[in-house]
C-alpha atoms as a printed R data frame, in Angstrom:
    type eleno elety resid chain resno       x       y       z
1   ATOM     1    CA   UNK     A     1 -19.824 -22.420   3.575
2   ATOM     2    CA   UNK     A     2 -19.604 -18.670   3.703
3   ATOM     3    CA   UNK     A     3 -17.233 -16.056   1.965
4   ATOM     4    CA   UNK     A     4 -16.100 -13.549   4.202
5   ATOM     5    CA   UNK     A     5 -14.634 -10.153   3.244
6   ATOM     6    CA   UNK     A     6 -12.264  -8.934   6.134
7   ATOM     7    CA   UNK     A     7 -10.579  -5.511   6.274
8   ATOM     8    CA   UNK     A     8  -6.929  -5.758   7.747
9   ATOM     9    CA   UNK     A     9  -4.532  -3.187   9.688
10  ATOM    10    CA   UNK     A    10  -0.973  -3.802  10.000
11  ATOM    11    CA   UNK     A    11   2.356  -2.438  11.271
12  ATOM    12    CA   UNK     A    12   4.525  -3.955   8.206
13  ATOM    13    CA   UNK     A    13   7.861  -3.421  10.551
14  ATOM    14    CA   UNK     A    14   8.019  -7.052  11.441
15  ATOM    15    CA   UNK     A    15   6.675  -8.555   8.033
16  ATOM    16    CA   UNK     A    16   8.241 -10.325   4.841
17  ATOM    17    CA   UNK     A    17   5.686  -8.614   3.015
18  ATOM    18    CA   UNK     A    18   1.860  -9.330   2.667
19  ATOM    19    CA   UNK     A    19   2.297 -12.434   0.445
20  ATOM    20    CA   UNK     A    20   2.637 -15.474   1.998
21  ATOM    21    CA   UNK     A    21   6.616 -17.316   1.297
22  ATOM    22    CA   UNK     A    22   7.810 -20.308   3.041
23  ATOM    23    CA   UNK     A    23   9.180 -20.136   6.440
24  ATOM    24    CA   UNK     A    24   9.042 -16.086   6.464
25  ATOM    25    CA   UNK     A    25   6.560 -14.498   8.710
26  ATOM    26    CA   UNK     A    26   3.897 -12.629   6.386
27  ATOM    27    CA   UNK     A    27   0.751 -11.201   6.745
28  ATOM    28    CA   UNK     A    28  -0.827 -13.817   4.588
29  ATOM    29    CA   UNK     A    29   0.701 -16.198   6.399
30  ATOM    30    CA   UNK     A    30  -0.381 -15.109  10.597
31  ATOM    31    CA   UNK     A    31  -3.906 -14.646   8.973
32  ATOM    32    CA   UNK     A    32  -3.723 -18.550   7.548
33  ATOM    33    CA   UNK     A    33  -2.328 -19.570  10.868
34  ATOM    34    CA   UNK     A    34  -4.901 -18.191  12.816
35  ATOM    35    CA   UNK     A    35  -7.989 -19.035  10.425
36  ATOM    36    CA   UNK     A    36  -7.233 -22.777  10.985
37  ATOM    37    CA   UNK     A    37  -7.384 -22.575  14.495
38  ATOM    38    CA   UNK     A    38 -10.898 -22.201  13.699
39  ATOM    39    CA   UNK     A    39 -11.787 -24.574  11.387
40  ATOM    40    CA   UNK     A    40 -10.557 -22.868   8.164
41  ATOM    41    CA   UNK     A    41  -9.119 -25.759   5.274
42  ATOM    42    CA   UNK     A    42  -8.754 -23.512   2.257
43  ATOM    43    CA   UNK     A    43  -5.763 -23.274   0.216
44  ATOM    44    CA   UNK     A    44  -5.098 -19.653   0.101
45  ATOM    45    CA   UNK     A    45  -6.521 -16.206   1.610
46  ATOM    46    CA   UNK     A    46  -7.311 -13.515  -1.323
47  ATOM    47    CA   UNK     A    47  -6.017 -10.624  -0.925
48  ATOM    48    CA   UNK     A    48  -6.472  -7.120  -2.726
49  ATOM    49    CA   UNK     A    49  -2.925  -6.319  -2.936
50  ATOM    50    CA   UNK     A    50   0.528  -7.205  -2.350
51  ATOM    51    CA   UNK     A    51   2.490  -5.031  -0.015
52  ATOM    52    CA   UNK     A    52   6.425  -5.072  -0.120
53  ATOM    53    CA   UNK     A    53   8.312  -5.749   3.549
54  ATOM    54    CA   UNK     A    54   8.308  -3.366   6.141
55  ATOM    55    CA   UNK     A    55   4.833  -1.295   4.340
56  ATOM    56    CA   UNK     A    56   1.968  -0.765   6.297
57  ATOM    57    CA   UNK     A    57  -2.031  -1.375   6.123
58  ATOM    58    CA   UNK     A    58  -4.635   0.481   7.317
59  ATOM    59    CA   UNK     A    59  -7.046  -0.618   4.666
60  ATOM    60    CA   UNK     A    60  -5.598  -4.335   3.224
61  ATOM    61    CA   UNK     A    61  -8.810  -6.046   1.799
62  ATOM    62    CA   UNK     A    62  -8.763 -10.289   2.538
63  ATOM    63    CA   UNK     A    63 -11.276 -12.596   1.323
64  ATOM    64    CA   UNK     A    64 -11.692 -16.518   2.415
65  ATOM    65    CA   UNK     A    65 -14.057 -19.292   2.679
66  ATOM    66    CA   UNK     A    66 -15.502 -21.359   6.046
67  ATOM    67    CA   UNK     A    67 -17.819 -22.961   7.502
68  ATOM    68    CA   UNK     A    68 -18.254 -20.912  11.082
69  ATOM    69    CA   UNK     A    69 -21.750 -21.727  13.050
70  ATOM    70    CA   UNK     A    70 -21.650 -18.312  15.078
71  ATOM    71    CA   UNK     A    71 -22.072 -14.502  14.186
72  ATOM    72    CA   UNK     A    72 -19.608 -12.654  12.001
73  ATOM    73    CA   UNK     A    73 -18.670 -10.399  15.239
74  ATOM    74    CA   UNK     A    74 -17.933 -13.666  17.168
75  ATOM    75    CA   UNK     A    75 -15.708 -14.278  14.158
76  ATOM    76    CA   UNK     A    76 -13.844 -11.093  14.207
77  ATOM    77    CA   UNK     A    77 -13.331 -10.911  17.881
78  ATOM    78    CA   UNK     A    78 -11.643 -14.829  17.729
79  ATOM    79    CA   UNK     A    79  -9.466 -14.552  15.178
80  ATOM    80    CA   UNK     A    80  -8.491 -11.471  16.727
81  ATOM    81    CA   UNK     A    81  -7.731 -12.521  19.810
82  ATOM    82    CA   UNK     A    82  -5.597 -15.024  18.070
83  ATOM    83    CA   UNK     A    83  -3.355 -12.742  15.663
84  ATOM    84    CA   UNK     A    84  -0.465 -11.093  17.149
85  ATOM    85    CA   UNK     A    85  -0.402  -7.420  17.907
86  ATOM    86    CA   UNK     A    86   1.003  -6.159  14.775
87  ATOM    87    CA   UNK     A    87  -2.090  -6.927  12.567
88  ATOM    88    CA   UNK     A    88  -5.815  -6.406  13.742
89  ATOM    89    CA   UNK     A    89  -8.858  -7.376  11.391
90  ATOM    90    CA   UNK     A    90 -10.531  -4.200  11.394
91  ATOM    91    CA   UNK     A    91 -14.031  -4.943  10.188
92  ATOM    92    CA   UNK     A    92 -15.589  -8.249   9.023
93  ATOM    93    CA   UNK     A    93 -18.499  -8.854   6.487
94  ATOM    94    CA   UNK     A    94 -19.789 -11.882   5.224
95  ATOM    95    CA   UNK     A    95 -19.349 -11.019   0.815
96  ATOM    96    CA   UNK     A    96 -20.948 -12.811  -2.577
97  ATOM    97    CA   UNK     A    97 -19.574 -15.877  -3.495
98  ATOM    98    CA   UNK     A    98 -17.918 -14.993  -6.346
99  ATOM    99    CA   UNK     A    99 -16.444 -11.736  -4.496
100 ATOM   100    CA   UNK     A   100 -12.410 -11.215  -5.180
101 ATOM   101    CA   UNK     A   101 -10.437  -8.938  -3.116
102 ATOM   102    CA   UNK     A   102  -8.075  -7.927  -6.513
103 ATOM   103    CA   UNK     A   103  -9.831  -8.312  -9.275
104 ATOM   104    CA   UNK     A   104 -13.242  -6.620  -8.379
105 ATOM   105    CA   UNK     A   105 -11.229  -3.907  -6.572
106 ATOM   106    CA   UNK     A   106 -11.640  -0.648  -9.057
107 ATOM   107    CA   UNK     A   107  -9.545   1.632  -6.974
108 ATOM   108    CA   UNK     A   108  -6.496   2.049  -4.091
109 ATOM   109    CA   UNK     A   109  -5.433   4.473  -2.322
110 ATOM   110    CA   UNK     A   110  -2.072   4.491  -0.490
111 ATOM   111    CA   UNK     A   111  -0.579   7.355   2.023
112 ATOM   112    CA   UNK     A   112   3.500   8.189   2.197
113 ATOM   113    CA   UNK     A   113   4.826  10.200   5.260
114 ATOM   114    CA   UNK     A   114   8.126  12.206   5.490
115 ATOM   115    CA   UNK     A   115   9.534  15.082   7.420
116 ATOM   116    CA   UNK     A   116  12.671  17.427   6.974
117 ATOM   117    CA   UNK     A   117  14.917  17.667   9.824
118 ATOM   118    CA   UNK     A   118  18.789  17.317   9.520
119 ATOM   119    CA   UNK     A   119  19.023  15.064  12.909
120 ATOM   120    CA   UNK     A   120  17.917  11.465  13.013
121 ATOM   121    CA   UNK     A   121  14.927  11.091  15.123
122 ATOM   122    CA   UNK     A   122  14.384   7.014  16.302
123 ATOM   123    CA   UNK     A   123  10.750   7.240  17.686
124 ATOM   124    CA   UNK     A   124   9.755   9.549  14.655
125 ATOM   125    CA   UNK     A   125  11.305   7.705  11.822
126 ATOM   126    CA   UNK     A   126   9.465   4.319  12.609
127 ATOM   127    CA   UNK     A   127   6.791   5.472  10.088
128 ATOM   128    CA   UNK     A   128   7.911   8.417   8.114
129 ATOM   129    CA   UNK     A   129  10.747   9.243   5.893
130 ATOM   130    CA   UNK     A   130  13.558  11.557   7.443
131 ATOM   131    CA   UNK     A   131  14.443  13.752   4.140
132 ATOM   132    CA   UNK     A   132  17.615  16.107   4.224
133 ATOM   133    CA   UNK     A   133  18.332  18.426   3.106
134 ATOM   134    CA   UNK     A   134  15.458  20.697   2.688
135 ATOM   135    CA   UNK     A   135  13.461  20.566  -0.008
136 ATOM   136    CA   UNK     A   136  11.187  23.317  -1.801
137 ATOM   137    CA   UNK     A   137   7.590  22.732  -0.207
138 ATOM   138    CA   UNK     A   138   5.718  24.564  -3.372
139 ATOM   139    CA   UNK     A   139   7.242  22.219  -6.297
140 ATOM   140    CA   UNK     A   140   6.137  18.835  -4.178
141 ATOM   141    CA   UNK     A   141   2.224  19.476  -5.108
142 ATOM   142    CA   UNK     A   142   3.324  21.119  -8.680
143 ATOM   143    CA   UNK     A   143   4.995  17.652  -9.416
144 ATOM   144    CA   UNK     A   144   2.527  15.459  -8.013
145 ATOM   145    CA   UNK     A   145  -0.037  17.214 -10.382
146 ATOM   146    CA   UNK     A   146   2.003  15.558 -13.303
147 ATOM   147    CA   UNK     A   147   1.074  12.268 -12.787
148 ATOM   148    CA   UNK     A   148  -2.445  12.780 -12.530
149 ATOM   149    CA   UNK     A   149  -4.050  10.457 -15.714
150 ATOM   150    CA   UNK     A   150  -3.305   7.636 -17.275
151 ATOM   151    CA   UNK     A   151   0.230   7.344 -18.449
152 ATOM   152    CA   UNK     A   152   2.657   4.301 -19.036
153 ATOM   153    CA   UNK     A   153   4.793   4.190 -15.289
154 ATOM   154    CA   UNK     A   154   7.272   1.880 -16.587
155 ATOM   155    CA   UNK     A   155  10.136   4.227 -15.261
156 ATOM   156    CA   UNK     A   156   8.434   4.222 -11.884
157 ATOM   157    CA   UNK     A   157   7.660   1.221 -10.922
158 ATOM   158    CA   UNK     A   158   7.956  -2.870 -12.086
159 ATOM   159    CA   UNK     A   159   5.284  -5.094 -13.688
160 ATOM   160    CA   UNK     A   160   2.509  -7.254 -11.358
161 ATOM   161    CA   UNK     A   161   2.632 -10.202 -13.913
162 ATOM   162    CA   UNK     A   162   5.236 -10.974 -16.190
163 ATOM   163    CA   UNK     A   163   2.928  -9.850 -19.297
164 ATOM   164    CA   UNK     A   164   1.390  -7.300 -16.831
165 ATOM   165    CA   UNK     A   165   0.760  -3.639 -18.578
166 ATOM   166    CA   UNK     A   166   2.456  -0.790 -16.835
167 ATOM   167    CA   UNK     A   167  -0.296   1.730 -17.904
168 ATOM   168    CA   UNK     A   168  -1.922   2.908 -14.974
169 ATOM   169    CA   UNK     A   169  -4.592   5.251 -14.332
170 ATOM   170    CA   UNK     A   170  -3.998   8.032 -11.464
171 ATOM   171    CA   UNK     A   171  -7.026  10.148 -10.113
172 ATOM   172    CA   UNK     A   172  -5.633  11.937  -6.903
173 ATOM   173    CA   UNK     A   173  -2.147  12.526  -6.061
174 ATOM   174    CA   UNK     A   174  -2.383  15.421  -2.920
175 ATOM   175    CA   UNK     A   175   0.493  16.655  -0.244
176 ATOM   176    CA   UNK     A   176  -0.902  17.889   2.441
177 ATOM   177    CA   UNK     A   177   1.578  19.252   5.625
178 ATOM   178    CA   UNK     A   178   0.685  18.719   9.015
179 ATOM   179    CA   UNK     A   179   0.831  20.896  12.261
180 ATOM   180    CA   UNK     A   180   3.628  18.899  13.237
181 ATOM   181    CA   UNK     A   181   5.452  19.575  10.024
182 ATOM   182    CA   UNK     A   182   4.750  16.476   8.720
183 ATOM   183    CA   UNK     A   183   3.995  16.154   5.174
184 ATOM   184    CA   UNK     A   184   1.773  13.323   4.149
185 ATOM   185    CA   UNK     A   185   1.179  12.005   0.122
186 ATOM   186    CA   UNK     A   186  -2.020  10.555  -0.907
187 ATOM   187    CA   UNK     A   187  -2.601   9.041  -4.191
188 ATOM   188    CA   UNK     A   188  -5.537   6.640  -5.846
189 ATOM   189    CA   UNK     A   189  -5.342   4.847  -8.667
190 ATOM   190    CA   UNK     A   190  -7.414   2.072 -10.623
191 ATOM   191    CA   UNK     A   191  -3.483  -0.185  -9.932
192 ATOM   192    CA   UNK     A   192  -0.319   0.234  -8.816
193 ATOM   193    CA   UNK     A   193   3.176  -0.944 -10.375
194 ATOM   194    CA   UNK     A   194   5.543  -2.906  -7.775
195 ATOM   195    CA   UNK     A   195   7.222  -0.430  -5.881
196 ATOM   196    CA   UNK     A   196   5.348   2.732  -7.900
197 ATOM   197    CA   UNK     A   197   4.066   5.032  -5.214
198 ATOM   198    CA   UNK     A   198   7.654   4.423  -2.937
199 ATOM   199    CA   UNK     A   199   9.558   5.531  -6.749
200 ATOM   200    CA   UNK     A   200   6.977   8.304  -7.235
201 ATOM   201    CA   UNK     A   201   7.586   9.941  -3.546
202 ATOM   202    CA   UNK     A   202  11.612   9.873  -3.974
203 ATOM   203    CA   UNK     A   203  11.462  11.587  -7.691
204 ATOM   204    CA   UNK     A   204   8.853  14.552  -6.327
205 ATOM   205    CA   UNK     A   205  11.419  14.968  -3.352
206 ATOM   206    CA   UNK     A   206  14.590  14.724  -5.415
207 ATOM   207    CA   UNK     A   207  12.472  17.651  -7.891
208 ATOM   208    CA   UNK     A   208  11.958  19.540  -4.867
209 ATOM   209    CA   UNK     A   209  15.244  19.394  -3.533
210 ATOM   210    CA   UNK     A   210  16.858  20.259  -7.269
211 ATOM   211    CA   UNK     A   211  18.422  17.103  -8.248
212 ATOM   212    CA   UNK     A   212  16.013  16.464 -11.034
213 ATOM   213    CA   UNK     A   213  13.663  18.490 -12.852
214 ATOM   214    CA   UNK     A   214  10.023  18.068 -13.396
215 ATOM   215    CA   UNK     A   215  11.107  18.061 -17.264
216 ATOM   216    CA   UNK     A   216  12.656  15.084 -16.390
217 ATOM   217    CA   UNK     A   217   9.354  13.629 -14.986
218 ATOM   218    CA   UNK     A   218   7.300  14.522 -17.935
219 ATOM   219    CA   UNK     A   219  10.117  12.699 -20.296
220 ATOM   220    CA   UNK     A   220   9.811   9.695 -18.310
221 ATOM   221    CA   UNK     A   221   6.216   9.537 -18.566
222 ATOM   222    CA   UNK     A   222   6.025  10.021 -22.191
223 ATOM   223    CA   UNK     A   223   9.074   7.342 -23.294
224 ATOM   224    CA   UNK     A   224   9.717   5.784 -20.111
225 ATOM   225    CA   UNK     A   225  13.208   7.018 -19.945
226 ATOM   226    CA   UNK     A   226  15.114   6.477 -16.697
227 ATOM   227    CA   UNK     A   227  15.676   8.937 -14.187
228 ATOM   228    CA   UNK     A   228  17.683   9.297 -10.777
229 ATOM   229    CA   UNK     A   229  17.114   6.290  -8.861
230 ATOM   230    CA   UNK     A   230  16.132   5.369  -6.174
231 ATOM   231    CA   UNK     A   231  13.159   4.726  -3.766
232 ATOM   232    CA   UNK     A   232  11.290   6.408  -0.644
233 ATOM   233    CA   UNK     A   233  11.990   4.044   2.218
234 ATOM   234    CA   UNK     A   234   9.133   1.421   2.790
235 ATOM   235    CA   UNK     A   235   8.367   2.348   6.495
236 ATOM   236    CA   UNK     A   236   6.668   5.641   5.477
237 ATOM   237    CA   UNK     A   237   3.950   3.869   3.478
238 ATOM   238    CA   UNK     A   238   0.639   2.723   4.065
239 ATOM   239    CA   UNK     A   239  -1.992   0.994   2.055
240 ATOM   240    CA   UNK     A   240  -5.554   3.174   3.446
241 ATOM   241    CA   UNK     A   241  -8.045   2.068   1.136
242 ATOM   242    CA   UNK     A   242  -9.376  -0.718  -1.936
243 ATOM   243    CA   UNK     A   243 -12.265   0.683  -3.413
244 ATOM   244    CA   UNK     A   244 -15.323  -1.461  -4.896
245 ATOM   245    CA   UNK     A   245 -18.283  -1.038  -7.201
246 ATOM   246    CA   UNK     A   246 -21.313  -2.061  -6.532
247 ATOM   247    CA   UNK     A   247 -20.933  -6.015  -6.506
């Protein structure tokens, strides 16, 4: 019996979520389906992270245990040929016993995309966030920069466990726009709240387009006071990367 450590892509569009729920198509749940095609009789896949319905992976972190006879790359390229074509295990590694996808995970990175135009666009919009009206392009990074550190997000986001902290830790929060005048958001931290990085995006865009100030973001983290809400639509984010130490 080996532990395996897989690295999963998705395209969230078509998914309840990560987490597996009964009779709703997850990403827990294809993986589960597929694994016992193999020979797989475990309970439950680990998983890093859970990501809300219609969010994307690029860089979802899976663990299970199995008894398989072959090579890990005969591994990845059966269950792969066996999962439908809206998730893909990326990269497969067999992992220490006691290895857990969350709880050893000391980082995560996720990525949010949006673009400014005042028409819809169908194709474009699958995986980025149409914003309108414009919005001021300078006060986007300015307000990002506030949430760098550890601060209590309770205004920006909900608790992972019922006596769950909401004091995270954030050590990169970047905007970066594209050629194609996309701009794409990048931020790590040690955790993330329930629905914290989709909050975070809509409050730096309402800043930038003046319907809040970053006085107001500062106020919020300090005594969790509420501000405007709202939340950045989920098809514009993607989960890139779960860090790990040296285990």
């Amino acid at each position: 019996m080996a532990r395996y450590q897989v690295i999963l892509a998705y395209d969230g569009t078509g998914f309840q979520g990560s987490q597996r729920q009964v009779n709703i198509r997850t990403v827990q749940g294809e993986l589960e389906k597929s694994l016992r095609k193999y020979g797989w009789s475990g309970k439950s896949v680990l998983m890093a992270g859970r990501t809300d319905t219609g969010v994307h992976a690029t860089g979802q972190v899976a663990a299970f245990e199995m008894d398989w006879p072959y090579t890990e790359d005969k591994l990845l390229r059966a269950l792969n040929a066996d999962l439908p074509p809206d998730i893909a295990i990326r990269n497969l590694k067999t992992a220490p016993e006691d290895f857990h996808p969350r709880f050893d995970a000391i980082a995560r990175k996720y990525s949010y995309r949006l673009f400014c135009e005042s028409i819809r666009n169908p194709l474009r919009e699958k995986l980025a966030w149409r914003v309108w009206p414009v919005f001021e392009e300078s006060v986007l990074q300015q307000t990002a920069d506030l949430f760098l550190g550890t601060h209590d997000f309770a205004a920006f986001g909900s608790r992972t466990t019922p006596k769950g902290t909401t004091v995270r830790t954030v050590t990169k929060t970047e905007w970066r726009k594209m050629p194609d005048g996309e701009w794409q958001f990048e931020i790590q931290a040690d955790a993330f709240l329930f629905r914290m990085v989709r909050r975070m995006v809509f409050v730096q865009v309402a800043v930038a387009q003046g319907r809040c100030s970053a006085r107001d973001v500062q106020i919020a983290l300090s005594k969790q006071k509420a501000l405007l809400s709202g939340l950045a639509p989920a098809h514009g984010l993607t989960l890139t990367e779960v860090t790990y130490g040296s285990h």
